[in-house]
C-alpha positions, -999 to +999 in steps of 0.1 A: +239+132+317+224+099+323+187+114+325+196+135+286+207+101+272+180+085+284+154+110+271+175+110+234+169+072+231+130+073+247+123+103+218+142+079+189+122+052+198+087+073+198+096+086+164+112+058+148+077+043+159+057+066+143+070+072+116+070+033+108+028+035+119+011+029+082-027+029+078-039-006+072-075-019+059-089-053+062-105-076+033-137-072+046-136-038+048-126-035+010-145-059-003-178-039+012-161-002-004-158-029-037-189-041-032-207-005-029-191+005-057-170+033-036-147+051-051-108+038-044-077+032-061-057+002-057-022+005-065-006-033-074+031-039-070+028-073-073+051-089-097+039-095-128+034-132-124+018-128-094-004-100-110-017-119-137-025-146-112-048-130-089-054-097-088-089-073-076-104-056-102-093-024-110-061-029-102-035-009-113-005-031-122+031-014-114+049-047-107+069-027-083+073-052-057+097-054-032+093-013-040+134-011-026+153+006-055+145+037-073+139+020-100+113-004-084+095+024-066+096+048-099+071+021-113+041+037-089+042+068-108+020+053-137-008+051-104+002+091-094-024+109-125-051+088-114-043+093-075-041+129-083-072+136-101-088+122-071-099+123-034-104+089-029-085+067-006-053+049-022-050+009-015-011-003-021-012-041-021+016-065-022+015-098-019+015-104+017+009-067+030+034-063+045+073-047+037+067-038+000+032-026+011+050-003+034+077+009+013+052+015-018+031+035+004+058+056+023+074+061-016+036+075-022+041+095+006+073+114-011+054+120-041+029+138-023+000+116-015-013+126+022-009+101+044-047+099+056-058+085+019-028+058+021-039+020+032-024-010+028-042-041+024-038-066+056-022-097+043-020-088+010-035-108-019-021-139-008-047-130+021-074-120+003-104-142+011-128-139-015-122-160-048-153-151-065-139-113-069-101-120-080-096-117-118-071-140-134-052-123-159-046-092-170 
């Protein structure tokens, strides 16, 4: 009995890990697919004040930050015709990259959007290094 238990809570763990695993991209990485001109879609759920602040170009503004409630996540869905019509890889950022990131991109998920085109942006915009390429304002 001891040996099943232990093997239940060793199997939780593994798939409460995995299925908390997200795909994550650097700055430099993006600013280089930016800087080629490569094909991506960044998917903002910055607030709006935030948004208007500093934001990449592009950007597609949902100010759905934290991304918690159904009503917060439903704000993606302007992103999902663009996402759609395309193959190219999806960028959710946040401003720190971290818990909204995730629960934007796992709301992606439920809509559809394979996980292999999903990224999130390590340290979010409030980590972005690179000044010269944030646009202030919408």
């Amino acid at each position: 009995m001891l040996k099943q238990t232990a093997l239940a809570v060793v199997l939780t763990l593994l798939f409460t890990s995995v299925a908390l695993a997200a795909n994550y991209i650097d700055p430099p990485t993006l600013k280089k697919m930016l800087d080629q001109k490569q094909q991506v879609i960044l998917v903002d759920i910055q607030p709006a004040d935030d948004f208007a602040d500093q934001h990449l170009p592009g950007a597609i503004e949902t100010d759905a930050f934290p991304a918690k409630t159904d009503a917060q996540k439903a704000r993606m869905d302007k992103a999902l015709p663009a996402i759609m019509a395309s193959h190219a890889p999806v960028v959710v950022i946040c401003p720190s990259g971290k818990t909204g990131a995730e629960n934007g991109y796992a709301y992606l998920m439920t809509k559809g959007v394979p996980e292999p085109r999903l990224l999130i942006l390590k340290g979010g915009m409030n980590g972005w290094p690179y000044d010269q390429m944030v646009v202030k304002g919408r």
